[in-house]
Every structure is written in C-alpha cells, then in structure tokens.
DSSP file (Angstrom, degrees, kcal/mol; ACC not computed):
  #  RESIDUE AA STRUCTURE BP1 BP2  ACC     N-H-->O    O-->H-N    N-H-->O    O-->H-N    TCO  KAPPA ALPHA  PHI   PSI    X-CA   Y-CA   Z-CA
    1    1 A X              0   0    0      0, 0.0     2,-0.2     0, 0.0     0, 0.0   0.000 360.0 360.0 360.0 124.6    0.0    0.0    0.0
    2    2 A X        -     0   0    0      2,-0.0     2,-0.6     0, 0.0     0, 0.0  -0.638 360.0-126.0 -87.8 145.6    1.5    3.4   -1.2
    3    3 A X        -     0   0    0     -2,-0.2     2,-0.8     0, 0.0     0, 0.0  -0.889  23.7-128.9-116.4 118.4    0.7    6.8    0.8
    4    4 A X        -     0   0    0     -2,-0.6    -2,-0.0     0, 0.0     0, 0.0  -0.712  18.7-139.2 -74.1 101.2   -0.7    9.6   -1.3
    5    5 A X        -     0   0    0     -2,-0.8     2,-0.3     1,-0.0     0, 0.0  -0.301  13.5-162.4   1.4 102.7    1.0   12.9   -1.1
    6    6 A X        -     0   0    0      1,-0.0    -1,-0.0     0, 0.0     0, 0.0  -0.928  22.3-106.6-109.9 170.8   -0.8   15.6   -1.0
    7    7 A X        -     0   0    0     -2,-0.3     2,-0.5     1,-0.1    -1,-0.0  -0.167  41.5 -92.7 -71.7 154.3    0.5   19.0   -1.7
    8    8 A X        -     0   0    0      1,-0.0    -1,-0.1     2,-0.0     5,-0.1  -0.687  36.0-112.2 -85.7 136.7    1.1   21.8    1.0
    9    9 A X     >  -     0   0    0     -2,-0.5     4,-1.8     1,-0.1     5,-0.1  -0.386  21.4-131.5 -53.5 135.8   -1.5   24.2    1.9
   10   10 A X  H  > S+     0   0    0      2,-0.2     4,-5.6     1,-0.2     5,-0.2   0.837 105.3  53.7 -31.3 -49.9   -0.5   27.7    0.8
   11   11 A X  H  > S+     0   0    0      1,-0.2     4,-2.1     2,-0.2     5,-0.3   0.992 109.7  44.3 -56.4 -62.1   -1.3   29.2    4.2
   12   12 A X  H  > S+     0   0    0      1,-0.3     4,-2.0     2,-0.2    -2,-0.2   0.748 109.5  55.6 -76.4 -18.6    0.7   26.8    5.9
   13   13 A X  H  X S+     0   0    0     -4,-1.8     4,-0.9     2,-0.2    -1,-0.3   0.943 120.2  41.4 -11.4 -69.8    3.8   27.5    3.0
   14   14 A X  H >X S+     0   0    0     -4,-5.6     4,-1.8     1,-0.3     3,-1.2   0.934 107.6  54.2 -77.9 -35.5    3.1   31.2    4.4
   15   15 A X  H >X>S+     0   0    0     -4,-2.1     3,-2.8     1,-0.2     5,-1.9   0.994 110.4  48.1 -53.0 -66.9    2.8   30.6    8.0
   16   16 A X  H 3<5S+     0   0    0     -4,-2.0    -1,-0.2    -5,-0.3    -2,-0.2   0.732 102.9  60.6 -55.0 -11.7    6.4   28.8    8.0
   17   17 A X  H <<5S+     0   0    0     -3,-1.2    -1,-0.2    -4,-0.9    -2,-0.2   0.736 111.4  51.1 -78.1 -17.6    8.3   31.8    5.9
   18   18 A X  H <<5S-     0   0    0     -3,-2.8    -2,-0.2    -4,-1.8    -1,-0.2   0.542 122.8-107.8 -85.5  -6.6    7.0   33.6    9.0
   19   19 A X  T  <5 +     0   0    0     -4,-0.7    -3,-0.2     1,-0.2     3,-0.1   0.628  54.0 165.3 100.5  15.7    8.2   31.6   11.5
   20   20 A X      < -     0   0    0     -5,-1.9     4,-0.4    -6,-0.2    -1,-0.2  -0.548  24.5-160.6 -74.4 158.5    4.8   30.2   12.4
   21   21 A X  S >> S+     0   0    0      2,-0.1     4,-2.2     3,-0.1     3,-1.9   0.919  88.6  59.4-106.3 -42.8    6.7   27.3   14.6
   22   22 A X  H 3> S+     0   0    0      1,-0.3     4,-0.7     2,-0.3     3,-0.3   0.811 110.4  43.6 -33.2 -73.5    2.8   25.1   14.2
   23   23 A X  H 3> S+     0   0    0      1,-0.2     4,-1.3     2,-0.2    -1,-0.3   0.640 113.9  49.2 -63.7 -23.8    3.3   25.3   10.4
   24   24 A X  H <> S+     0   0    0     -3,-1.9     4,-2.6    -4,-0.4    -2,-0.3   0.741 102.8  52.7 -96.8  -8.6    6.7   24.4   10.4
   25   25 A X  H  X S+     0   0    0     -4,-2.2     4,-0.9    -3,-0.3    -2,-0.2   0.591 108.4  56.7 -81.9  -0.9    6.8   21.5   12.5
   26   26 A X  H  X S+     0   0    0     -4,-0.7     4,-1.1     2,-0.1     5,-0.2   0.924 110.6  47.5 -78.6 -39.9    3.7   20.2    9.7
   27   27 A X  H  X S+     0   0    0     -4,-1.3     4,-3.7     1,-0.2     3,-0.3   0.981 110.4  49.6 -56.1 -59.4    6.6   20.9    6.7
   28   28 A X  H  < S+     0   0    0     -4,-2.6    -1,-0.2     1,-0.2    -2,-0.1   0.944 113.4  45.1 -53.9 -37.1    9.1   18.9    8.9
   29   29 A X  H  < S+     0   0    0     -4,-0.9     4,-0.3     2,-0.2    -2,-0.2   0.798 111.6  63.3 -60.3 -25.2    6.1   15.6    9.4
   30   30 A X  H >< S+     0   0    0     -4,-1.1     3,-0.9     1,-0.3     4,-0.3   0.973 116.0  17.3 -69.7 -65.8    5.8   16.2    5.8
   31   31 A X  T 3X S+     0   0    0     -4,-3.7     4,-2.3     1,-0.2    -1,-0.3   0.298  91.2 109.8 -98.6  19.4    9.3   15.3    4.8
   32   32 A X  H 3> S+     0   0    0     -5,-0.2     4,-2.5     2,-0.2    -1,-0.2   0.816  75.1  49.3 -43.5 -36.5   10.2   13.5    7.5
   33   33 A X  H <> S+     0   0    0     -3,-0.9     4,-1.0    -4,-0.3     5,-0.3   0.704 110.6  48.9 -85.8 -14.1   10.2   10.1    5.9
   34   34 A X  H >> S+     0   0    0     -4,-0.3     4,-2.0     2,-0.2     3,-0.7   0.909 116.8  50.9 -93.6 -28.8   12.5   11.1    2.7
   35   35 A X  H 3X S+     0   0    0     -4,-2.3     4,-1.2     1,-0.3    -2,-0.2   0.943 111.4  41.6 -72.3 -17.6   15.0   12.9    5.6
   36   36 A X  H 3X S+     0   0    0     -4,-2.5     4,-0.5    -5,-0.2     3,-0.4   0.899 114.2  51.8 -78.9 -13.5   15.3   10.1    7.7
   37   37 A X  H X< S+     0   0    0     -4,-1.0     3,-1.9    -3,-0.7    -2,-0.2   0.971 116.5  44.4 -76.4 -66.8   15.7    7.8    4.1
   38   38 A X  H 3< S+     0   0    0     -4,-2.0    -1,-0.2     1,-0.3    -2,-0.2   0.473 117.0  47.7 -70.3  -4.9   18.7   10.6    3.2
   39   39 A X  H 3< S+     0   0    0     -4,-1.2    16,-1.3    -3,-0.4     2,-0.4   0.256  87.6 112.4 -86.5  -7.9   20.1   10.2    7.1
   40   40 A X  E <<  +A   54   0A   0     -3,-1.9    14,-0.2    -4,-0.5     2,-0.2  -0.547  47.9 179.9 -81.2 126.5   19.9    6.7    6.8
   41   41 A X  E     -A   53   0A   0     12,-1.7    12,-1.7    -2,-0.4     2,-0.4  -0.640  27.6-120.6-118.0 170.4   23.5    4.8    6.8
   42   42 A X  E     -A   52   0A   0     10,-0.2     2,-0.4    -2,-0.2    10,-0.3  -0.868  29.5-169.5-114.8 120.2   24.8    0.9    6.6
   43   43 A X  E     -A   51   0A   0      8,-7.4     8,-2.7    -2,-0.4     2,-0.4  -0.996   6.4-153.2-120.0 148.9   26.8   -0.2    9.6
   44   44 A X  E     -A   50   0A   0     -2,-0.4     6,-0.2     6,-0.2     2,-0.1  -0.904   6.3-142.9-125.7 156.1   28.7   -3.4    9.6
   45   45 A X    >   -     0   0    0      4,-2.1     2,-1.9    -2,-0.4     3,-1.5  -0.335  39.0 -95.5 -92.6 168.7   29.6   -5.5   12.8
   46   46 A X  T 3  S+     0   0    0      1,-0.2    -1,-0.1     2,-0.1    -2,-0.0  -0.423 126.8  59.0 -74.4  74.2   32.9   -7.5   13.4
   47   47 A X  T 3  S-     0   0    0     -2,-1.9    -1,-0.2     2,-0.1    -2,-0.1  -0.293 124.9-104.6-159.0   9.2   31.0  -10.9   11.9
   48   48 A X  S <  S+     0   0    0     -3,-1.5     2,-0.3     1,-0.2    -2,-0.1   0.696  70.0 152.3  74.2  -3.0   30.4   -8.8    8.7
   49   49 A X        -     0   0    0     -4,-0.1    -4,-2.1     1,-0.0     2,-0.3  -0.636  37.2-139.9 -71.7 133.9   26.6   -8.0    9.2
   50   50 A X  E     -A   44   0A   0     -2,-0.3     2,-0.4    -6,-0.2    -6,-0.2  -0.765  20.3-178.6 -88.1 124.1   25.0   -4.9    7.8
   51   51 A X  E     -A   43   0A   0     -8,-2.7    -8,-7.4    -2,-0.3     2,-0.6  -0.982  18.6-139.8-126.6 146.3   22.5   -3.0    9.8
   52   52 A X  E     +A   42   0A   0     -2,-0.4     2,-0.4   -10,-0.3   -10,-0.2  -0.845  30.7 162.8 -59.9  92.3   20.5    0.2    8.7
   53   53 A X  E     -A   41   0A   0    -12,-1.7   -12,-1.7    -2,-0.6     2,-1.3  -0.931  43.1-111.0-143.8 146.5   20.1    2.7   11.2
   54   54 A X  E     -A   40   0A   0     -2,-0.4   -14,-0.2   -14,-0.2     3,-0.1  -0.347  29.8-129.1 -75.6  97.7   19.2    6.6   10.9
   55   55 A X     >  -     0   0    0     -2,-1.3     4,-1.9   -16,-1.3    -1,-0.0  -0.540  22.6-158.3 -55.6 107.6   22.7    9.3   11.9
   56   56 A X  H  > S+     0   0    0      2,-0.2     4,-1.4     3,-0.1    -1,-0.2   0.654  88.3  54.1 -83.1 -35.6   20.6   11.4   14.4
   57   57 A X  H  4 S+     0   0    0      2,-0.2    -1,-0.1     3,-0.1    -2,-0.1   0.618 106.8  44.6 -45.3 -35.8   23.1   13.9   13.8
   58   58 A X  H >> S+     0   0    0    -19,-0.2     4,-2.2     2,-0.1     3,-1.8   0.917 112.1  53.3 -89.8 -53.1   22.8   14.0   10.2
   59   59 A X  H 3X S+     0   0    0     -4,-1.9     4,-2.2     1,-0.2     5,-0.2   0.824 109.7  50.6 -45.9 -40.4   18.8   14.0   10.4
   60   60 A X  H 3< S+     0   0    0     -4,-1.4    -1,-0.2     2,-0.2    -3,-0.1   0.717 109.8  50.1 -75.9 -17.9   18.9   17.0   12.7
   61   61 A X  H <> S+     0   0    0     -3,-1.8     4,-2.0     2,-0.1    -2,-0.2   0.845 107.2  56.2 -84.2 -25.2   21.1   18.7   10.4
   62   62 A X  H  < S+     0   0    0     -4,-2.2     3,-0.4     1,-0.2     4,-0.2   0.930 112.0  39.6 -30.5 -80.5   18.8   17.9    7.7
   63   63 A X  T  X S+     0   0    0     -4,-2.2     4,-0.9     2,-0.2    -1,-0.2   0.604 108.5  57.6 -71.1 -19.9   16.0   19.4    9.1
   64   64 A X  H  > S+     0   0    0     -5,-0.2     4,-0.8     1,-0.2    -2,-0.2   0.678 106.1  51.2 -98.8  16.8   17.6   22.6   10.7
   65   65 A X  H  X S+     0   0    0     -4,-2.0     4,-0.5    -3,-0.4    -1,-0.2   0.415 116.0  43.2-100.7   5.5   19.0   23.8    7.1
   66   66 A X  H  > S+     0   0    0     -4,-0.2     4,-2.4    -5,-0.2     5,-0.4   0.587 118.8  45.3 -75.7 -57.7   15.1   23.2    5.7
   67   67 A X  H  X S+     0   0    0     -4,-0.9     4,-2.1     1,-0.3     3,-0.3   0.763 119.6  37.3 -26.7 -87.3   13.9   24.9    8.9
   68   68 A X  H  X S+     0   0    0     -4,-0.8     4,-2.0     2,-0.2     5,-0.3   0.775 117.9  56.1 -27.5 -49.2   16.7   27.8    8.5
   69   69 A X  H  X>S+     0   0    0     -4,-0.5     4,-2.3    -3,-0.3     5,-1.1   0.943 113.3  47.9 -70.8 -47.7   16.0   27.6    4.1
   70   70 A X  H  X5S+     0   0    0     -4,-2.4     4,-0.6    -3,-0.3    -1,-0.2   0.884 108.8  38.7 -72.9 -32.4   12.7   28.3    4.9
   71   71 A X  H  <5S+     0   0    0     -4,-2.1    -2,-0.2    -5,-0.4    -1,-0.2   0.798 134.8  23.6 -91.6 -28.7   12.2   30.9    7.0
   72   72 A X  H  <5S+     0   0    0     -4,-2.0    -3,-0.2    -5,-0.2    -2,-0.1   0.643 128.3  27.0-110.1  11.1   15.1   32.7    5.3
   73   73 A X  H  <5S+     0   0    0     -4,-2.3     2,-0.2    -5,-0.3    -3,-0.2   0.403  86.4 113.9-100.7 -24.7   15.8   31.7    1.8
   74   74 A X     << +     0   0    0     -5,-1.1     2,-0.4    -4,-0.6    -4,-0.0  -0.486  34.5 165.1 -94.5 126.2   12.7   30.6    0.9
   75   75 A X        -     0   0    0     -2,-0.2     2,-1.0     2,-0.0    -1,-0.0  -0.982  24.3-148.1-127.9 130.8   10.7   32.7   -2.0
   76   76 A X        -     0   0    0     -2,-0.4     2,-0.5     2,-0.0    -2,-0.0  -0.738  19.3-160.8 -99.4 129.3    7.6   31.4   -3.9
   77   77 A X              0   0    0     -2,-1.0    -2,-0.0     1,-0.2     0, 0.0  -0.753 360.0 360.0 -96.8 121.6    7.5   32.9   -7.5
   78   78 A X              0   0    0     -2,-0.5    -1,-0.2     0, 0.0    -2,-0.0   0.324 360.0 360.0 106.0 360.0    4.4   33.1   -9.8
C-alpha cells in the first residue's frame, strides 16, 4: 500500500516563511520520511553483518537547514 502525497496548503507554505513554529513542524512531518531515508547509513559488525540505522546527527542537520531555508531563503514565485 502506497501513501498519497498531497500538496502543502499555501497558508501553511506562508505561515512557516514567517516563523509560524505550528506550520513548520507540519513541513518537517511532511518530509520526515525522505530525511530520515537521506540520514539513513549501513553499519557493519565485526561478523560482517549490515544493519540500517538513521545518523541522528545527520537527520537534525537535515531538518535545521530546511527549517533555516525556509524561514530565510525561501521565496515562492508566480
């Protein structure tokens, strides 16, 4: 079973260029799953086993340069 997408509301777009903290922690739930997918790393054990596990370090930088891109980079055009 696949999870539809849906687009972000405009409001809540405008609310987070403002700093609304409500609207930007919906942006961060939003993309949560592709930053933990792009924090996610391969570790291997001394027996050679591979585990998958999410760099909490990398994921928190992840999300405070979107935080930070939005609230002060961010411009919507058209």
């Amino acid at each position: 079973m696949t999870k539809q997408l849906t687009e972000i509301p405009r409001h809540t777009i405008d609310g987070a260029i403002s700093g609304n903290a409500e609207d930007l922690a919906f942006i961060l739930g939003y993309f949560s799953g592709y930053i933990k997918k792009l924090a996610t790393r391969t570790l291997k054990d001394e027996y050679g086993n591979e585990y998958l596990y999410v760099d909490e370090d990398m994921r928190l930088r992840l999300e405070s340069k979107l935080m930070k891109s939005i609230v002060s980079d961010f411009e919507i055009r058209g």
